[in-house]
C-alpha positions in Angstrom: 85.2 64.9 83.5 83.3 67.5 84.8 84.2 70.1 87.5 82.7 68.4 90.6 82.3 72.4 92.0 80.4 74.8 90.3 81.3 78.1 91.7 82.4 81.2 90.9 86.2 81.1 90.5 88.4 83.7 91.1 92.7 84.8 90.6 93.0 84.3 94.2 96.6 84.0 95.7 96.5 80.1 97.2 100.0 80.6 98.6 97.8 82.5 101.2 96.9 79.3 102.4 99.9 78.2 103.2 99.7 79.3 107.1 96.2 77.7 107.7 96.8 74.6 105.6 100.2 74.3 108.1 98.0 74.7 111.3 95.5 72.4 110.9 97.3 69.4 108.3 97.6 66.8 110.5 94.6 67.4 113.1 91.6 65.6 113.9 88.0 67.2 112.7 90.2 69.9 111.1 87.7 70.1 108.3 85.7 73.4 109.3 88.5 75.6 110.7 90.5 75.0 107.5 87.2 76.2 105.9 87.0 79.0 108.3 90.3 79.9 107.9 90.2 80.0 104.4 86.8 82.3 104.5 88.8 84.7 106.4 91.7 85.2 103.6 89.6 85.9 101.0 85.7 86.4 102.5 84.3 83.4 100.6 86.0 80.0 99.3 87.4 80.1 96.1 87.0 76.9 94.1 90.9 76.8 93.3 91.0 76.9 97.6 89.3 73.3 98.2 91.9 71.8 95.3 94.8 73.2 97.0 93.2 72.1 100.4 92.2 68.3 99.3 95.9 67.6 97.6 97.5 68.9 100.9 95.2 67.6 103.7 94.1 64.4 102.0 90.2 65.5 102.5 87.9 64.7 99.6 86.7 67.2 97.7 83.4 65.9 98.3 83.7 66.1 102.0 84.9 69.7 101.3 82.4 70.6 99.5 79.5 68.8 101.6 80.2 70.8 104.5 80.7 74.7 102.9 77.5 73.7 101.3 75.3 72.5 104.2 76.7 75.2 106.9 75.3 78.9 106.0 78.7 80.3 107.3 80.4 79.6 104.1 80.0 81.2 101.5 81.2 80.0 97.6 80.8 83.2 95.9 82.4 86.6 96.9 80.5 89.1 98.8 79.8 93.1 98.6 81.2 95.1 100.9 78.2 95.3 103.1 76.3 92.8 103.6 72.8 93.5 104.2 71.4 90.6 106.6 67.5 91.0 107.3 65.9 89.3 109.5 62.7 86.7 108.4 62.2 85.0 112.3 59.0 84.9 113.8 58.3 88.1 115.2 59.7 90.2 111.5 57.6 87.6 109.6 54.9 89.2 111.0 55.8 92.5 110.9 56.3 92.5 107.1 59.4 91.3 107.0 58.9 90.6 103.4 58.6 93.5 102.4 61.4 95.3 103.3 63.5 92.3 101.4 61.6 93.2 98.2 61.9 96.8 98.3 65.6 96.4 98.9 65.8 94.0 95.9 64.0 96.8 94.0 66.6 99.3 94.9 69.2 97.3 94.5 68.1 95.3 91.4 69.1 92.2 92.8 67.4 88.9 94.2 68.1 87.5 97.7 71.4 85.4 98.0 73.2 88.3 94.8 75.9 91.3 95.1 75.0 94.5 93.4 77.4 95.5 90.4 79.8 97.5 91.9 80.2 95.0 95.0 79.0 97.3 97.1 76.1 95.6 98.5 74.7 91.5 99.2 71.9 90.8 100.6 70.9 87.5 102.7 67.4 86.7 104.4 68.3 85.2 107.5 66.4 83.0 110.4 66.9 85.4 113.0 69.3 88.2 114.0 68.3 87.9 117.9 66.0 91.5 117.8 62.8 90.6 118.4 62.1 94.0 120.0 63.3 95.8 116.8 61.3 93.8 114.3 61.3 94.1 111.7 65.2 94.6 111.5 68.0 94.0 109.2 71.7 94.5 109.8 74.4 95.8 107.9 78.2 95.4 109.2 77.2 94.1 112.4 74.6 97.2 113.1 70.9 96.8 113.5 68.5 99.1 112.2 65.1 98.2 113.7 61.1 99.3 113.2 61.9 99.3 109.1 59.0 99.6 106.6 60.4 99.1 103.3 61.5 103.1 102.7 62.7 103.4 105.8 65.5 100.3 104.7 65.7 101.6 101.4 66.6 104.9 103.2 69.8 103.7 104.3 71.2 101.7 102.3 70.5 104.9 100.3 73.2 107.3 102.8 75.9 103.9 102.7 75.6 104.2 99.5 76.3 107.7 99.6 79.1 107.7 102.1 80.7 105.3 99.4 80.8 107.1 96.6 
């Protein structure tokens, strides 16, 4: 039979686990903080993580998989070190929001959702990041950098990118 989870898999240590598995066993609607928890040990959920989870909690795999899929929180894949979030709400729609994602793509050579090469960089379009008076504005590692064009976002992700090398 098929693996029922197509993700990227990973050598991840599961005996990790052990601590958050522990806390949450034999709770009630402890579904989404053993998720959480899990995110936090290794910054995404391994596919070997949800097999460990189900045989030790008892939750299906499908129920497992259901919610990291529907919540945006979780992610299945690993991330770069920054992540570049920019905002595609109302207000940076119409400022060109757009843009700026594509010329960030172009710089980075990646589509919306990827990690560059050298894990360095992901980038996510997101609903809103709550700085209307900014727009258009993406963050990176919880900083907002507002009034972008598309060189102006290229421009630093341009000096990370140089403090990282």
């Amino acid at each position: 039979m098929d693996n029922p989870i197509s993700m990227q898999s990973s050598k991840v240590d599961l005996k990790l686990l052990d601590p958050v598995i522990e806390k949450y066993k034999d709770k009630k609607g402890s579904l989404i903080p053993l998720l959480q928890g899990t995110q936090n040990i290794f910054g995404f959920i391994p596919e070997e993580a949800f097999y460990k989870l189900s045989s030790q909690t008892g939750i299906s795999l499908s129920d497992m998989y259901g919610v990291a899929t529907f919540y945006t929180q979780f992610r299945l894949n690993p991330v770069g070190k920054y992540v570049i979030k920019v905002c595609h709400g109302t207000a940076c729609h119409v400022q060109n929001a757009t843009k700026i994602s594509e010329s960030i793509q172009d710089f980075l050579k990646i589509k919306d959702g990827e990690t560059t090469e050298d894990n360095l960089f992901t980038l996510e379009s997101v609903a809103c990041l709550g700085c209307c008076s900014l727009a258009p504005v993406m963050m990176i590692g919880g900083e907002a950098y507002g009034k972008l064009d598309g060189k102006k976002a290229v421009n630093v992700i341009k000096e990370i990118k140089k403090k990282n090398q």
